[in-house]
C-alpha positions as CSV (number, residue, x, y, z in Angstrom):
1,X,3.9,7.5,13.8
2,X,2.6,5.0,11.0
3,X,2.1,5.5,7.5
4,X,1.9,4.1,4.3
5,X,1.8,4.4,0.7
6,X,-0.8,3.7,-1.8
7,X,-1.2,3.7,-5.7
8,X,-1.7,1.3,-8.4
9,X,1.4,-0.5,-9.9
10,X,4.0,1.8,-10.7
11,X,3.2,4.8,-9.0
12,X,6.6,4.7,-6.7
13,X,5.0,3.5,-3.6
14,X,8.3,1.3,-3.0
15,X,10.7,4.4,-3.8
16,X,9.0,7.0,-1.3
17,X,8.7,4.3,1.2
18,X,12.2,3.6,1.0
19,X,13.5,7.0,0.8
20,X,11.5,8.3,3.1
21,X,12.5,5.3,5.8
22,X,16.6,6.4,4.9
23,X,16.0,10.0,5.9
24,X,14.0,9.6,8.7
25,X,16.3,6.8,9.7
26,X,18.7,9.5,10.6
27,X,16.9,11.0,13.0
28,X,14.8,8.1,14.3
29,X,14.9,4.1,14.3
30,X,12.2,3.4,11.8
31,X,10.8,0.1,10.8
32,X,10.0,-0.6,6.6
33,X,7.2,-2.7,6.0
34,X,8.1,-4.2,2.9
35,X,5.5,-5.4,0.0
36,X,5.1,-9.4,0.3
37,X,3.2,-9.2,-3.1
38,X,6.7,-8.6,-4.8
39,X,8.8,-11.2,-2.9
40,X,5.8,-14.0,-3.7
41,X,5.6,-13.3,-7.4
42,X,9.2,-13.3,-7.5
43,X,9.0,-16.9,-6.1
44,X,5.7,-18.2,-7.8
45,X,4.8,-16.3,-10.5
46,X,3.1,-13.4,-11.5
47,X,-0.6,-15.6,-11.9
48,X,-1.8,-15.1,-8.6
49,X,-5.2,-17.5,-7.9
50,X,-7.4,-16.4,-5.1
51,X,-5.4,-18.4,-2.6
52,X,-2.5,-16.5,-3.4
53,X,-3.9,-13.3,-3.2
54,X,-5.4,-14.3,0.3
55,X,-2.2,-15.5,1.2
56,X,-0.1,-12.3,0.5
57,X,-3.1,-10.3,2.4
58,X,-2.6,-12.2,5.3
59,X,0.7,-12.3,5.3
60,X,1.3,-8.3,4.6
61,X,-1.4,-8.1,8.0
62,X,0.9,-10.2,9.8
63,X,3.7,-7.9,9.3
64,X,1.7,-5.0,10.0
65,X,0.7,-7.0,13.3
66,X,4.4,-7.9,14.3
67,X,5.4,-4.2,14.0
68,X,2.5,-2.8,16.2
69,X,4.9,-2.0,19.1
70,X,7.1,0.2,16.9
71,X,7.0,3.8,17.8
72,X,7.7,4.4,14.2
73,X,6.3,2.8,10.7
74,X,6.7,3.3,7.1
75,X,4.9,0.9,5.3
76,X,5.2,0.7,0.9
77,X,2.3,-1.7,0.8
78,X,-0.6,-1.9,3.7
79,X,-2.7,-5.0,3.6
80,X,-5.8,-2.9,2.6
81,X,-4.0,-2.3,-0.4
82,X,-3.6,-6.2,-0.9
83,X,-7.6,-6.0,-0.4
84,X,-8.2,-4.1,-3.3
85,X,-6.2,-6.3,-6.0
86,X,-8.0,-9.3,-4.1
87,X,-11.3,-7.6,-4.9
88,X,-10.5,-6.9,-8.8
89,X,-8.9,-10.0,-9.5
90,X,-11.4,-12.4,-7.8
91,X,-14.1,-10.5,-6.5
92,X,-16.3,-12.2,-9.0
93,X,-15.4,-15.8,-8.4
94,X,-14.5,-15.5,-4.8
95,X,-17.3,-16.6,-1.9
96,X,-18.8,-13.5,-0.6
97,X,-18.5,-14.2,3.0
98,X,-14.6,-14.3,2.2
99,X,-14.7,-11.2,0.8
100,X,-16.5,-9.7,3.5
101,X,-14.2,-11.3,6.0
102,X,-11.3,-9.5,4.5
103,X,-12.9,-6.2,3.9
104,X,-13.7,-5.7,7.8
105,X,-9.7,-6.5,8.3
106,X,-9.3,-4.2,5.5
107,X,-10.3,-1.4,6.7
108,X,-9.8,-2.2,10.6
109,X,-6.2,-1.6,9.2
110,X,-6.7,1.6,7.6
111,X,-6.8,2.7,11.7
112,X,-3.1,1.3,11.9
113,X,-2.5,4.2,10.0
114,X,-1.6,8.0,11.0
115,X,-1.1,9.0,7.7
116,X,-2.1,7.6,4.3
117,X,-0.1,8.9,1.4
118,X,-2.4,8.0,-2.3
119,X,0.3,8.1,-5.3
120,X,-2.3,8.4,-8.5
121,X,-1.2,8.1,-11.8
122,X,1.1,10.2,-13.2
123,X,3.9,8.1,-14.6
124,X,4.0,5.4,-17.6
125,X,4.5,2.2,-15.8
126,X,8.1,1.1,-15.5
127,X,9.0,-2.8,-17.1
128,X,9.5,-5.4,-14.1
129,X,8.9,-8.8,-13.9
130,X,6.1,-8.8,-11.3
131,X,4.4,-5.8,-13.3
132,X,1.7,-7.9,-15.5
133,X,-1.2,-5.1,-15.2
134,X,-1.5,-2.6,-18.4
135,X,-2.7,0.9,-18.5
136,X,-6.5,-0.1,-18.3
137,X,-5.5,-2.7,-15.5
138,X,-3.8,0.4,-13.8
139,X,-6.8,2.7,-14.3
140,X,-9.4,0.6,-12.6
141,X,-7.5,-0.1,-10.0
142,X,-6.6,3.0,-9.2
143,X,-10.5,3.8,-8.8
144,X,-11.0,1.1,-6.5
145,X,-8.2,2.9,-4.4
146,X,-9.9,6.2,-4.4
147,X,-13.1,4.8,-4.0
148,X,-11.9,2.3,-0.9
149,X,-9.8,5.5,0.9
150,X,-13.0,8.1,0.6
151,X,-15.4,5.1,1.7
152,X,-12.8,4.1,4.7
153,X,-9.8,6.6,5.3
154,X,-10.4,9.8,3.9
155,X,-9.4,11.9,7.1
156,X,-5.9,10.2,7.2
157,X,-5.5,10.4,3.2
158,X,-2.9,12.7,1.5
159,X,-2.8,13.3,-2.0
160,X,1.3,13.2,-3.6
161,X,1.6,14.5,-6.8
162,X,4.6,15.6,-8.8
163,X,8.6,14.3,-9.1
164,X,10.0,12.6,-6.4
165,X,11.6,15.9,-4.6
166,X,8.0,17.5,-4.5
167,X,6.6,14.7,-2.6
168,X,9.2,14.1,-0.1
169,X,8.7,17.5,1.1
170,X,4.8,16.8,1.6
171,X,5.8,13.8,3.1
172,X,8.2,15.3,5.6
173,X,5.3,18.3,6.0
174,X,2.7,16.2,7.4
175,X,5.2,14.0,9.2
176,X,6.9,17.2,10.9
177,X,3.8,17.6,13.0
178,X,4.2,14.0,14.5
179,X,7.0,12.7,16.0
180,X,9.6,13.5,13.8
């Protein structure tokens, strides 16, 4: 069983991915992917240039890559994710072949993916230091998100709304009829 998490900035994708990895931990060993887009701007800076943001897709696809022979994967930040900030931070300035590179690893690595858990906005954002996008930042990319998981990964989508209990229990719903 893999899945993932998916929302614009401060939707709790690192929270459910976390929790959900402890309590299925319990029962099963269970591997976290952790976001490399947080450890980088921690390190360099919240000003990512293209580079960087090529750099932190490939390296998120590299850990999705080393945990392919784990039985079970929770993931707080898929590369395709990693696409999508690429795409409305440079997708302007960036050379087009690039782009299209990336896309077709995009959304090969949607298929990685049993299930697909989108977070959309319901929160205000919470203050970190690697949080620079505002509330227009976090509604545009949270269309891009939509519009990349109906284009690419509807059937493995499911929608998580309400407080943190609410969605653990859709979580462990859909994730009942796999292995655990």
């Amino acid at each position: 069983m893999r899945a993932c998490f998916v929302g614009a900035p401060s939707t709790g994708k690192t929270t459910l991915a976390q929790k959900t990895t402890t309590l299925l931990g319990v029962k099963e060993e269970v591997s976290c992917l952790s976001e490399y887009a947080t450890e980088f701007q921690l390190k360099h800076g919240t000003t990512l240039t293209l580079k960087d943001q090529v750099k932190i897709f490939d390296t998120q696809r590299k850990r999705e890559k080393s945990a392919v022979c784990a039985e079970n994967v929770i993931s707080e930040c898929p590369s395709f994710l990693n696409y999508i900030y690429l795409l409305r931070n440079h997708g302007t300035d960036a050379d087009r072949s690039l782009i299209a590179t990336i896309l077709k690893e995009a959304i090969d690595t949607t298929a990685y993916y049993d299930h697909i858990f989108y977070l959309p906005l319901e929160f205000k954002q919470v203050s970190s230091p690697v949080r620079v996008y505002g509330e227009a930042d976090r509604i545009d990319i949270d269309k891009l998100i939509i519009n990349f998981l109906l284009a690419f990964a509807e059937d493995q989508t499911i929608v998580l709304t309400g407080p943190v209990h609410k969605r653990l229990e859709i979580i462990f719903g859909v994730l009942q009829g796999g292995v655990f």
